[in-house]
BAMIKOL-752535 format. One line per 10 residues: number of its first residue (from 1); their letters; for each residue x, y, z of C-alpha. Coordinates in nm, 3 decimals. Example, Ala and Ser with C-alpha at 12.3 -4.5 7.8 and 13.67 -1.06 7.14 Angstrom:
<pts>
1 = as = 1.230,-0.450,0.780 ~ 1.367,-0.106,0.714
</pts>
This chain:
<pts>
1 = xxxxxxxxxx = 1.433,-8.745,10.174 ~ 1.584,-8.429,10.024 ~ 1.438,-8.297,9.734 ~ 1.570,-8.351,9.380 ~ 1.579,-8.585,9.039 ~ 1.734,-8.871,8.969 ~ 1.864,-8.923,8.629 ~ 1.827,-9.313,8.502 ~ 1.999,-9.386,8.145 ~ 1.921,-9.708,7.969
11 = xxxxxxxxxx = 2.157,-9.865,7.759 ~ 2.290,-9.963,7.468 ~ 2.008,-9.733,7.321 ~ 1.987,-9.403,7.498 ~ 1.674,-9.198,7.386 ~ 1.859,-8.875,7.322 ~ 1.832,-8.797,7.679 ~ 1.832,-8.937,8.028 ~ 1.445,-9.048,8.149 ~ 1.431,-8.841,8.429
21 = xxxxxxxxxx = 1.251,-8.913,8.767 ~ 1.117,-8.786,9.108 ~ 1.190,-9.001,9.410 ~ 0.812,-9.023,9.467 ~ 0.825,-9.348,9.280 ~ 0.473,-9.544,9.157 ~ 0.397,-9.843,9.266 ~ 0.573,-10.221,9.089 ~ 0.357,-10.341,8.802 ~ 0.588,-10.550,8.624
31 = xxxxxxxxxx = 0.678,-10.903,8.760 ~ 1.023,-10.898,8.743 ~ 1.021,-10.553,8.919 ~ 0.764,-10.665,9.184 ~ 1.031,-10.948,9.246 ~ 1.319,-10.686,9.316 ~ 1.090,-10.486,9.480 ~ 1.150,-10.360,9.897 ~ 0.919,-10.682,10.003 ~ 1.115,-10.926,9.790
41 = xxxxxxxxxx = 1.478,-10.800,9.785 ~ 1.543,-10.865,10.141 ~ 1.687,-10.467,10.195 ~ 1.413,-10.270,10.356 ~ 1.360,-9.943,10.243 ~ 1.551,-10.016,9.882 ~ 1.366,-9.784,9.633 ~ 1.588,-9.851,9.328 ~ 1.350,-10.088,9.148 ~ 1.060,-9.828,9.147
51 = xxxxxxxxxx = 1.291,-9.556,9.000 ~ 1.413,-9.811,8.755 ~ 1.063,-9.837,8.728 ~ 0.920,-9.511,8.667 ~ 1.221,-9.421,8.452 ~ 1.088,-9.722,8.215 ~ 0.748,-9.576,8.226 ~ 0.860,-9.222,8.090 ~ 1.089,-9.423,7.858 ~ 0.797,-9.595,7.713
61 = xxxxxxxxxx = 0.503,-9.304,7.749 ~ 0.283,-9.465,8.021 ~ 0.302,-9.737,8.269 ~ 0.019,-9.930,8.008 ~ 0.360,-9.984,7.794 ~ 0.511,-10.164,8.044 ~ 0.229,-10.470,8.028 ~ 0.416,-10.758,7.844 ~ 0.723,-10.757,7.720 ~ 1.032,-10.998,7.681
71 = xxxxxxxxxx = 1.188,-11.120,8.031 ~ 1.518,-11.145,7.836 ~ 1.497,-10.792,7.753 ~ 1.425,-10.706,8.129 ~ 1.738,-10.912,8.238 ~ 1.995,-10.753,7.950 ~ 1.840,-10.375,8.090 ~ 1.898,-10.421,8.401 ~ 2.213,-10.628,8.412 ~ 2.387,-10.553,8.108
81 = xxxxxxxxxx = 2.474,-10.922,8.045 ~ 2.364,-11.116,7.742 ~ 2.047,-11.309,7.779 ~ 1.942,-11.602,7.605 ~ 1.635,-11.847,7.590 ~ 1.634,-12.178,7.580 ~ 1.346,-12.424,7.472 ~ 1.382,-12.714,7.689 ~ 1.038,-12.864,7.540 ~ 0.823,-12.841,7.191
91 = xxxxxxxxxx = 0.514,-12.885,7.471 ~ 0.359,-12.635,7.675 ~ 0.497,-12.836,7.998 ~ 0.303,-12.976,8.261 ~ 0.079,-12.784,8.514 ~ 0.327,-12.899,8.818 ~ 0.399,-12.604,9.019 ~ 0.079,-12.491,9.211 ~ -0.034,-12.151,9.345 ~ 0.214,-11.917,9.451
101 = xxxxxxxxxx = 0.524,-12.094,9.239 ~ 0.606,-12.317,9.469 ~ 0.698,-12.646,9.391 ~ 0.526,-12.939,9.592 ~ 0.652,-13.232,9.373 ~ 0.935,-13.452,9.432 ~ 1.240,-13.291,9.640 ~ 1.010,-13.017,9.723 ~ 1.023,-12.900,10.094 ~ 0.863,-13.179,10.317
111 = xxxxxxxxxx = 0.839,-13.426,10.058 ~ 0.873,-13.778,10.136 ~ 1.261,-13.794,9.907 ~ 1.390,-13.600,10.187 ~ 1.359,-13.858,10.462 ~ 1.571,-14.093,10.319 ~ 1.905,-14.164,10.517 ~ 2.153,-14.045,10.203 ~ 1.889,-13.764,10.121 ~ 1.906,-13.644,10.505
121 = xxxxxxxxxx = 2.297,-13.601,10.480 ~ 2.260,-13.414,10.160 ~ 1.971,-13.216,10.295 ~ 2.229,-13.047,10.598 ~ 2.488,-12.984,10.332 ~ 2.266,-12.773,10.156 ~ 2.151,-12.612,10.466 ~ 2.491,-12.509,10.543 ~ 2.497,-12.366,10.178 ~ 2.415,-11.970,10.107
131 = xxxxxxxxxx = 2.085,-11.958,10.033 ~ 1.908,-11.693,10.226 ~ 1.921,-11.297,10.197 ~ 1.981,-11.124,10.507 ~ 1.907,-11.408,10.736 ~ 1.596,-11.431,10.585 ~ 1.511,-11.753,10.395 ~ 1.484,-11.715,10.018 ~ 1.118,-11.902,9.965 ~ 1.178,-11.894,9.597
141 = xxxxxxxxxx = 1.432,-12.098,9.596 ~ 1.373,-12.482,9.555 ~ 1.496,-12.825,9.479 ~ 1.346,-13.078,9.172 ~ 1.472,-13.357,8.933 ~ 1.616,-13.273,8.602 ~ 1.375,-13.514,8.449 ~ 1.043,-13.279,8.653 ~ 1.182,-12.960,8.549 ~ 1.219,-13.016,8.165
151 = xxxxxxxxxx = 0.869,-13.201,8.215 ~ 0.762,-12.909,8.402 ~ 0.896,-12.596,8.214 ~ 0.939,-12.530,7.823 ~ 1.145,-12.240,7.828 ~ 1.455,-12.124,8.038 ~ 1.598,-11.735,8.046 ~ 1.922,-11.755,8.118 ~ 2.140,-11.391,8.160 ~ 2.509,-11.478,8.129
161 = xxxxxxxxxx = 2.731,-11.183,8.333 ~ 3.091,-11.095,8.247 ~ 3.361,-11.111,8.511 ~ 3.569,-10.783,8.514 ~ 3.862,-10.907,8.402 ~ 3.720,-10.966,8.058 ~ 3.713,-10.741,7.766 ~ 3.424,-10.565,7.648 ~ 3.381,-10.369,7.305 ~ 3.083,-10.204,7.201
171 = xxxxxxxxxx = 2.974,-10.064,6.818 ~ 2.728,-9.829,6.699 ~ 2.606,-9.902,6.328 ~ 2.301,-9.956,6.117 ~ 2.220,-10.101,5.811 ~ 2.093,-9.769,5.588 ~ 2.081,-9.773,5.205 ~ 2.274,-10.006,5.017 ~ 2.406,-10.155,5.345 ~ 2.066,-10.343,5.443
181 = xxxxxxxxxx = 2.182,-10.628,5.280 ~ 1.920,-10.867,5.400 ~ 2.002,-11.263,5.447 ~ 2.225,-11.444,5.231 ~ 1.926,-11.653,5.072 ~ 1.675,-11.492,4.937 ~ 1.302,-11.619,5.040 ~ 1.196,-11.861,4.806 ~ 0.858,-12.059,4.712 ~ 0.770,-12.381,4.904
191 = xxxxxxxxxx = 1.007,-12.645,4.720 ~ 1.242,-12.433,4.520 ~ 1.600,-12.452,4.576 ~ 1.729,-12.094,4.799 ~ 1.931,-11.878,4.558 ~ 2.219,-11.661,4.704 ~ 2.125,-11.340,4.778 ~ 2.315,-11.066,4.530 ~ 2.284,-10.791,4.830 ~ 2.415,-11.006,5.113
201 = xxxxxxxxxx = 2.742,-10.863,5.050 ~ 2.652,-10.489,5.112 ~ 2.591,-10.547,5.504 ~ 2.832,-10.373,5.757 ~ 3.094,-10.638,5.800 ~ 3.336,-10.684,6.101 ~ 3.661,-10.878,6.127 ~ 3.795,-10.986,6.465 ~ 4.143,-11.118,6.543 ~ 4.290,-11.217,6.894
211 = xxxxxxxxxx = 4.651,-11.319,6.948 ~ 4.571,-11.610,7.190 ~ 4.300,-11.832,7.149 ~ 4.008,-11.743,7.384 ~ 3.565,-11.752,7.381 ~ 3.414,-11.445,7.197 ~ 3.067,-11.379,7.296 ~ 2.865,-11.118,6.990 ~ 2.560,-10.983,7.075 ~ 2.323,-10.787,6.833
221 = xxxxxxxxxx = 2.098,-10.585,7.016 ~ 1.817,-10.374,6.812 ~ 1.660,-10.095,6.877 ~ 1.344,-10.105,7.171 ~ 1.079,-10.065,6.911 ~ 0.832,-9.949,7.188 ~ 1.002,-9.643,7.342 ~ 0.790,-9.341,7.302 ~ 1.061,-9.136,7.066 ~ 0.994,-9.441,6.783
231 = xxxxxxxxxx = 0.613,-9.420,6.832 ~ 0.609,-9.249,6.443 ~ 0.807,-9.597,6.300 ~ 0.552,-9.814,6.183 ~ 0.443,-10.138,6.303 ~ 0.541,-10.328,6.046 ~ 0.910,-10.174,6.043 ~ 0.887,-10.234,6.434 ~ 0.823,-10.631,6.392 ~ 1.132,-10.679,6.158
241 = xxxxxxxxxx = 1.358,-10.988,6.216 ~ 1.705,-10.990,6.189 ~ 2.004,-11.205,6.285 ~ 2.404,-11.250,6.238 ~ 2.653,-11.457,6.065 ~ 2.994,-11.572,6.185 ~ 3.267,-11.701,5.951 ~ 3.610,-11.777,5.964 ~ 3.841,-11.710,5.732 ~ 4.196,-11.710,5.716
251 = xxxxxxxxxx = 4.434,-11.483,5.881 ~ 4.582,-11.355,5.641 ~ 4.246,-11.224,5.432 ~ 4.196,-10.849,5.494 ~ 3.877,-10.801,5.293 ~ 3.507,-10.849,5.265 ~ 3.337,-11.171,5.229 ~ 3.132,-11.151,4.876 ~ 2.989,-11.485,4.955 ~ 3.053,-11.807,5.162
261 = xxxxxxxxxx = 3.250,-12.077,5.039 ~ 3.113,-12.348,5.223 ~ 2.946,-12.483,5.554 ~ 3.332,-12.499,5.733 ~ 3.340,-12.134,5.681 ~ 3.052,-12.085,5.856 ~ 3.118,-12.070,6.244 ~ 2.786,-11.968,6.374 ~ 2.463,-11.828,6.291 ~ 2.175,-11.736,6.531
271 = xxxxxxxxxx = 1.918,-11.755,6.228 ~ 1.597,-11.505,6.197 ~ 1.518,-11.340,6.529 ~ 1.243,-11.126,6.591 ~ 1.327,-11.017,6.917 ~ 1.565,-10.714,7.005 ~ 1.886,-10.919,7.100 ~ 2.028,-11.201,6.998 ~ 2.416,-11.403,7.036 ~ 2.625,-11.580,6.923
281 = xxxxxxxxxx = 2.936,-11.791,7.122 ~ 3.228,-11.908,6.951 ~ 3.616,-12.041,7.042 ~ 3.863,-11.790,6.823 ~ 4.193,-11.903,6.741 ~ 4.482,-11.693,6.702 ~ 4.528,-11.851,6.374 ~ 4.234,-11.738,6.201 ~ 4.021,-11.416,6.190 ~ 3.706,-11.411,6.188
291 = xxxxxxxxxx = 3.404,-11.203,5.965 ~ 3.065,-11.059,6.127 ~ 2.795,-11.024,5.919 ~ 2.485,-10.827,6.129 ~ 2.198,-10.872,5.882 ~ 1.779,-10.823,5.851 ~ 1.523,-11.041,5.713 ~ 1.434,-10.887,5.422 ~ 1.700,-10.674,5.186 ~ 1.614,-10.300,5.181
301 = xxxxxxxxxx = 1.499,-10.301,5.568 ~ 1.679,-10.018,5.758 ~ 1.737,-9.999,6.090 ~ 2.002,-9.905,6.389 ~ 2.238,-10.159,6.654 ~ 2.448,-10.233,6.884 ~ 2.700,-10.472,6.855 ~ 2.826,-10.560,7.177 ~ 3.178,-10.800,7.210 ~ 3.293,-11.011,7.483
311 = xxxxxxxxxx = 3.582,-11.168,7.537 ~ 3.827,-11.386,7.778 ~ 4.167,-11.245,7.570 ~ 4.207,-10.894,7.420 ~ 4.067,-10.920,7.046 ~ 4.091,-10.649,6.777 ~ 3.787,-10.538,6.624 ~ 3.779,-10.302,6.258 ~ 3.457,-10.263,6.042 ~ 3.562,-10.375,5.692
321 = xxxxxxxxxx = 3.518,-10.107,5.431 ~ 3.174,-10.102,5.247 ~ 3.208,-10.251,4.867 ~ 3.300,-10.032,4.572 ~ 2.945,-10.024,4.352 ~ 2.922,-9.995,3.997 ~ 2.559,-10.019,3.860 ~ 2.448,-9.961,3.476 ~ 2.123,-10.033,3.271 ~ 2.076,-10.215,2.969
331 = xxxxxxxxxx = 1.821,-10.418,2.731 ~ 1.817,-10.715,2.577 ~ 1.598,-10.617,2.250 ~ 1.589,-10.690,1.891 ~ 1.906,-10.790,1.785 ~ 2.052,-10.792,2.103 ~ 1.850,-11.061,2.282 ~ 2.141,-11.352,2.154 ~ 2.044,-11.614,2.407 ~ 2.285,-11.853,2.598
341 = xxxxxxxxxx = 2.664,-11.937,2.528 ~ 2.455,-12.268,2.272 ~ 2.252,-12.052,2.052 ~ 2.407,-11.937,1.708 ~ 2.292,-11.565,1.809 ~ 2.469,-11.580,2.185 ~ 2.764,-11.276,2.008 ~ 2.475,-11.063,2.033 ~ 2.432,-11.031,2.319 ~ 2.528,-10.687,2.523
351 = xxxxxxxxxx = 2.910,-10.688,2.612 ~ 3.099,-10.523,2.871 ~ 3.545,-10.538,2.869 ~ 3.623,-10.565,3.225 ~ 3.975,-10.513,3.423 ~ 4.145,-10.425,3.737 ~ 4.441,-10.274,3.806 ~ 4.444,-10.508,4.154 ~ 4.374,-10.910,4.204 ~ 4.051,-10.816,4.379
361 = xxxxxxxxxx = 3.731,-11.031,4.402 ~ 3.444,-10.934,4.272 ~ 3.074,-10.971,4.251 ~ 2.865,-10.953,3.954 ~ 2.504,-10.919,3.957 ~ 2.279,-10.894,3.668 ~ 1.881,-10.846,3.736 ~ 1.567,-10.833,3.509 ~ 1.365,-10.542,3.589 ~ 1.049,-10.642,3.466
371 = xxxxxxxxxx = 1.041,-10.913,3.695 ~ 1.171,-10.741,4.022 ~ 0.969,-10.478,3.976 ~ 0.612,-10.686,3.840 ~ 0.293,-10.660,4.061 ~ 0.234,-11.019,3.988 ~ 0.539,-11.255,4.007 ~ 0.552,-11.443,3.666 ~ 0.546,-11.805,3.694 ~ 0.915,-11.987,3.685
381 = xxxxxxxxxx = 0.993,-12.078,3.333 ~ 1.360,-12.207,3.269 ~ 1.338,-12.028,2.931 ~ 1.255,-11.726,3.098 ~ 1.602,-11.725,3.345 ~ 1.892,-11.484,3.349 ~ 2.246,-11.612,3.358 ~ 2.627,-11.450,3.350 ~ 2.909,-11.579,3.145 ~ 3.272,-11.389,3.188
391 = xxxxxxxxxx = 3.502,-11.474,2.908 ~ 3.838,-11.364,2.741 ~ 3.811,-11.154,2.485 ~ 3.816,-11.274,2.124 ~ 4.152,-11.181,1.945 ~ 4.111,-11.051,1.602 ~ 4.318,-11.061,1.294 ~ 4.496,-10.741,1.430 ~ 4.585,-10.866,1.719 ~ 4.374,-10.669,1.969
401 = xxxxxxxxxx = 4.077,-10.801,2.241 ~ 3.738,-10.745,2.092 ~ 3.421,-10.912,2.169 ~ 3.324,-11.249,2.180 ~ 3.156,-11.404,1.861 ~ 3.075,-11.754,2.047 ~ 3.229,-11.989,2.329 ~ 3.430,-12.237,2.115 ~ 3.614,-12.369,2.418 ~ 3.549,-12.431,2.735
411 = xxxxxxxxxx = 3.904,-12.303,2.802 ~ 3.794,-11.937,2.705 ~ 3.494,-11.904,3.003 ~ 3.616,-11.808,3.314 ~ 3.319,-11.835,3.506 ~ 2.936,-11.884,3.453 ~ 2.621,-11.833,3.681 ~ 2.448,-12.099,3.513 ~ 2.020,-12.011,3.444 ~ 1.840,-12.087,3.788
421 = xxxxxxxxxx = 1.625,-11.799,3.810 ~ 1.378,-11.519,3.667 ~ 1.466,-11.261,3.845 ~ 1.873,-11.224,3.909 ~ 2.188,-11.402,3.876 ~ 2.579,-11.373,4.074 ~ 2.860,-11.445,4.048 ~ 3.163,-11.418,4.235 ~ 3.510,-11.438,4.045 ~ 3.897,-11.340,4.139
431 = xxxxxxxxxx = 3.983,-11.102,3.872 ~ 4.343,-11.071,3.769 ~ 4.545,-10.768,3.738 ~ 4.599,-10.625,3.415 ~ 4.422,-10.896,3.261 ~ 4.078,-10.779,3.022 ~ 3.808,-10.988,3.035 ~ 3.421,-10.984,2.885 ~ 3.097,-10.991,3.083 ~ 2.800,-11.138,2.859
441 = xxxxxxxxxx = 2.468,-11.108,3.035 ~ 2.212,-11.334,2.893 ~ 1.849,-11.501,2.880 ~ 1.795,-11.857,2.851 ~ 1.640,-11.829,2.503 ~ 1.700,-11.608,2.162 ~ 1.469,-11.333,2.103 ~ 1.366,-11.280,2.437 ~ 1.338,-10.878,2.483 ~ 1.382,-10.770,2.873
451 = xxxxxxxxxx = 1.560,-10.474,3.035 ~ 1.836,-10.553,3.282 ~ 2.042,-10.396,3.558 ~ 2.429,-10.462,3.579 ~ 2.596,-10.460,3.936 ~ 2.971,-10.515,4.047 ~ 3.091,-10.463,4.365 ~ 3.436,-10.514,4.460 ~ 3.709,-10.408,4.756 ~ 3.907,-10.225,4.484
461 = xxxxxxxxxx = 3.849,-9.976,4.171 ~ 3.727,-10.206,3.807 ~ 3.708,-10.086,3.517 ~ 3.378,-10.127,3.248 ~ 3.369,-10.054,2.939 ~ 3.049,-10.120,2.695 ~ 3.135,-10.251,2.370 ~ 2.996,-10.208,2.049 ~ 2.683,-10.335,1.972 ~ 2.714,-10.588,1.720
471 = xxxxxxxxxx = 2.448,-10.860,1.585 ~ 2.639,-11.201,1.582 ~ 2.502,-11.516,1.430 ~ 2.790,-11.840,1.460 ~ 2.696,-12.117,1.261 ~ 2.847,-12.462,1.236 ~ 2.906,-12.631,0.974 ~ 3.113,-12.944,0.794 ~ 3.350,-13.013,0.448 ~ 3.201,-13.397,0.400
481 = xxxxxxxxxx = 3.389,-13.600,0.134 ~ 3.163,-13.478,-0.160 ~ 3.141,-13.125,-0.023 ~ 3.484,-13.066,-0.001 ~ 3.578,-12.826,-0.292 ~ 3.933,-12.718,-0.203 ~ 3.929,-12.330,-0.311 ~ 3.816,-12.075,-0.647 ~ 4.129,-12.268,-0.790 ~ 4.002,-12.608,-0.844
491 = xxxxxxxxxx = 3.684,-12.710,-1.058 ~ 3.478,-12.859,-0.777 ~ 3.497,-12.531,-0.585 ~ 3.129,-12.517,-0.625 ~ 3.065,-12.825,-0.394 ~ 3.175,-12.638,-0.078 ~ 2.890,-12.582,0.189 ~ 2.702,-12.248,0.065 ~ 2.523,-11.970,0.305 ~ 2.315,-11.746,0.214
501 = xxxxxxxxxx = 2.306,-11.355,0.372 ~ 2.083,-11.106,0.364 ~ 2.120,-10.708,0.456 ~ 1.850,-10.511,0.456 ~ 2.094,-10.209,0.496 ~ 2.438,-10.105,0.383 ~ 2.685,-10.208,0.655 ~ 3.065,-10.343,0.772 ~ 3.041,-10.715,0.828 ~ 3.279,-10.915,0.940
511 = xxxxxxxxxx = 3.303,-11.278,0.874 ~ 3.517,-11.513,1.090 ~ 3.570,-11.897,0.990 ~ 3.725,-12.086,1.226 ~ 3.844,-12.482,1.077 ~ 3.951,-12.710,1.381 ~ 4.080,-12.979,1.161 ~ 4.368,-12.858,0.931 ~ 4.552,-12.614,0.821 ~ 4.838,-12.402,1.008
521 = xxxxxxxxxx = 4.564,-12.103,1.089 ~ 4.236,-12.221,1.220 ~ 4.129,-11.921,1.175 ~ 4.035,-11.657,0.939 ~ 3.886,-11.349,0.940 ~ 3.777,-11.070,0.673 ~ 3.544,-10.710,0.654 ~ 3.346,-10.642,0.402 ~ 3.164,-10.310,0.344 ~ 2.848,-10.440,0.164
531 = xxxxxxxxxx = 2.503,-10.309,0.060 ~ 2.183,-10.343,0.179 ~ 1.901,-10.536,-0.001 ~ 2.117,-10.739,-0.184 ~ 2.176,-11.102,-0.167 ~ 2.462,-11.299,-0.048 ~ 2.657,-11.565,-0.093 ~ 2.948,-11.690,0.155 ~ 3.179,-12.022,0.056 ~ 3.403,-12.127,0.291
541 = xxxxxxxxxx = 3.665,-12.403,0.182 ~ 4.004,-12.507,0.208 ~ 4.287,-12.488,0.006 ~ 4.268,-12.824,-0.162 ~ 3.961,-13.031,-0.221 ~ 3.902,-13.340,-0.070 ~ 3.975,-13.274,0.294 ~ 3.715,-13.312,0.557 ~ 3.646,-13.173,0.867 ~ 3.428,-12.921,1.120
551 = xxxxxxxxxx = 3.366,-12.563,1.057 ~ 3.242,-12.239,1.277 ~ 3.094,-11.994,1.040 ~ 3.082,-11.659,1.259 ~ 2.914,-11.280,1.102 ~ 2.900,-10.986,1.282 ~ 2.765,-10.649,1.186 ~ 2.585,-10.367,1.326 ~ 2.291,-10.404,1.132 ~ 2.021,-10.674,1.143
561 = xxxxxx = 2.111,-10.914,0.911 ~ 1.992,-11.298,0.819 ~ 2.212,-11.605,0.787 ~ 2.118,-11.955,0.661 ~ 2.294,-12.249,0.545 ~ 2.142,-12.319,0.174
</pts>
């Protein structure tokens, strides 16, 4: 044999450079190798498995990395298919095959099934079948029941090849950054109810389209975590899981999914895996497209693939764009910690006027840092949750969009997260163009103090602007039959409900009373520039005495203030 090298490159993850090889090759040590080996292949002389081999070895640093190993793996290297395993059986199977791998159980060579007239006609019309290599019979080969072999074995390898005909695509991408996403549902206690993930959005995201209705097959392959050039990754980062998500979605949708509708949308999903490859098999139809979502285990975990596409039609493949991010801090302290949409204090809250120049969806995420960030996770407590509330703006006397004083209708909320959780909560909302809205972030209870992190993520550019921070206190209140005063004007003006307020510093308040009952305006609202340590007294009424009815008292001022109903 002439002298030389032969150069042996392993895909979908070359290691920079070819493994390179002498053709004095080492002996087989791995089964599946031993099985293509010279003695086993039926070609004499064939020398291709011990390069493949060897190659492998310098691949991996030694032939000691070659012990163990995944058998699907082995069949995707050296094929290029897509391998899968099946568990035919919870059980570890029964000890039926005997020394050597042969079977000697029912149907097995010799066996008493075979001399039955019908089985003797079927036994020559297998003969006549190819089964041999080379003339020489193929001892591994055998016959059994269905029932024995799913009795016998617990797991099946399968390695599904391609004919030429179909289309193949293959993408190079990682989840690095913001893009390692993690799963949709974030891992929860025993018992508790999953909560949506507010990363799951950043993965890399790929639509597909084909214009006639064919079988897609997706593979995700990983990166071999035991090649010698990732020896400095550590072990922990080598064992990570990871999996994909298929959706469906319609045709004429262009952008990212922010979250998942429902189980229809939902076309496949191969779950946590923590081997290197894993796939997924779907129909496509022409009249829908479909959405990729390649994710890890855990949020934050980075790491390189492959995704590899196969397909019985031509399909069009584009990676979606990654999500515009806009992320700001905040507190919810002293007089800014107002509470839900039902507390009287809920206008104090921190407020943020929100628009788009686009219809565009969007995701907002608000998180508590002292629980994401706590050594010891706190124990749940609803009063301790985070929610979301996005609202139209309050209109003031003037006529412009200011911030919200209270929720006095469910007509003015256009969306709310709802208080399920202590660390984070989304929420995913079609924004309008040219239309201002008001994010509210809130804790389930009043005078909780926490800081907070505000994310939105959307396809196309939003505007945020923080508004000013007021303290808000909204009161309710009621004209009753003998409370009913009518105004200044009338002698039992002095019967009206009374409230007393309290400044312990010269301010601007403004005072809002909103009457749902009579009256052309149901609203009315007044500034006053007033001084601090001075005592207050607010009336409201109506025009004439003696008509009952519901009232919202509403104050707001940038200065702590104190508000009760005498």
């Amino acid at each position: 044999m002439p002298k030389g090298r032969l150069s042996i490159e392993k895909r979908p993850f070359p290691s920079g450079k070819p493994a390179k090889t002498s053709p004095k090759a080492a002996p087989s040590l791995t089964l599946l190798l031993l099985l293509l080996s010279p003695s086993h292949s039926g070609h004499v002389g064939e020398l291709w498995p011990s390069f493949v081999e060897k190659a492998y070895a310098k691949l991996h640093g030694s032939y000691h990395s070659l012990e163990g190993g995944s058998v699907a793996d082995c069949l995707t290297d050296l094929t290029g298919g897509v391998s899968d395993k099946i568990k035919l059986d919870e059980g570890e199977g029964s000890v039926a095959a005997q020394a050597g791998g042969n079977w000697h159980g029912a149907w097995a060579e010799g066996s008493e099934q075979w001399h039955i007239p019908e089985a003797q006609a079927l036994e020559k019309e297998l003969a006549a079948a190819p089964s041999s290599r080379m003339g020489a019979p193929d001892e591994a080969a055998f016959w059994m029941s269905y029932k024995d072999f799913i009795a016998t074995f617990n797991r099946l390898h399968t390695c599904r090849l391609f004919p030429p005909h179909w289309h193949q695509l293959t993408l190079h991408c990682g989840w690095q950054g913001p893009s390692a996403g993690g799963p949709y549902y974030q891992p929860m206690q025993p018992g508790a109810e999953p909560l949506r993930s507010p990363t799951w959005c950043f993965n890399p995201q790929f639509r597909i389209t084909v214009r006639k209705a064919c079988e897609v097959v997706v593979c995700l392959g990983l990166q071999d975590p035991r090649v010698e050039a990732r020896k400095h990754v550590s072990k922990a980062a080598r064992k990570r899981t990871a999996g994909m998500m298929v959706l469906r979605v319609p045709s004429s949708y262009l952008g990212r999914r922010w979250e998942i509708s429902g189980p229809v949308e939902v076309v496949a999903s191969t779950g946590l895996s923590g081997g290197r490859d894993s796939s997924i098999t779907f129909q496509a139809e022409s009249s829908a497209a479909y959405v990729v979502v390649p994710h890890t285990g855990r949020a934050g975990d980075e790491a390189a693939f492959v995704l590899r596409l196969f397909s019985s039609n031509p399909l069009e493949v584009e990676q979606l764009p990654s999500p515009l991010s806009l992320v700001l801090g905040g507190q919810w302290t002293g007089l800014l910690a107002g509470g839900p949409a039902t507390s009287s204090t809920f206008g104090s809250n921190p407020q943020y006027m929100i628009s788009t120049a686009h219809k565009a969806e969007v995701v907002f995420t608000v998180s508590r840092l002292d629980v994401r960030y706590a050594v010891l996770k706190p124990l749940h407590s609803p009063e301790q949750c985070v929610g979301l509330y996005l609202c139209y703006p309050e209109i003031t006397a003037e006529g412009t969009s200011g911030r919200r004083t209270g929720i006095f209708r469910k007509e003015e909320v256009v969306a709310e997260s709802g208080f399920s959780s202590m660390d984070n909560a989304v929420m995913t909302v079609t924004l309008e163009p040219c239309t201002p809205y008001v994010l509210i972030p809130a804790l389930a209870h009043p005078g909780l103090e926490a800081p907070f992190e505000l994310s939105i993520l959307s396809g196309v550019p939003v505007e945020l602007v923080p508004l000013p921070e007021l303290k808000t206190i909204v009161l309710q209140g009621s004209w009753r039959a003998e409370t009913a005063g009518g105004c200044d004007l009338h002698p039992t003006w002095r019967k009206n409900p009374r409230f007393l307020l309290a400044l312990q510093k010269p301010c601007s308040l403004r005072a809002i009373v909103a009457e749902s009952t009579f009256v052309t305006s149901h609203t009315n609202s007044t500034e006053y520039s007033l001084q601090g340590g001075t005592p207050y007294i607010i009336i409201p009424c109506t025009y004439s005495p003696g008509r009952p009815g519901l009232f919202t008292l509403s104050l707001s001022a940038m200065e702590d203030f104190e508000l009760v109903q005498l």
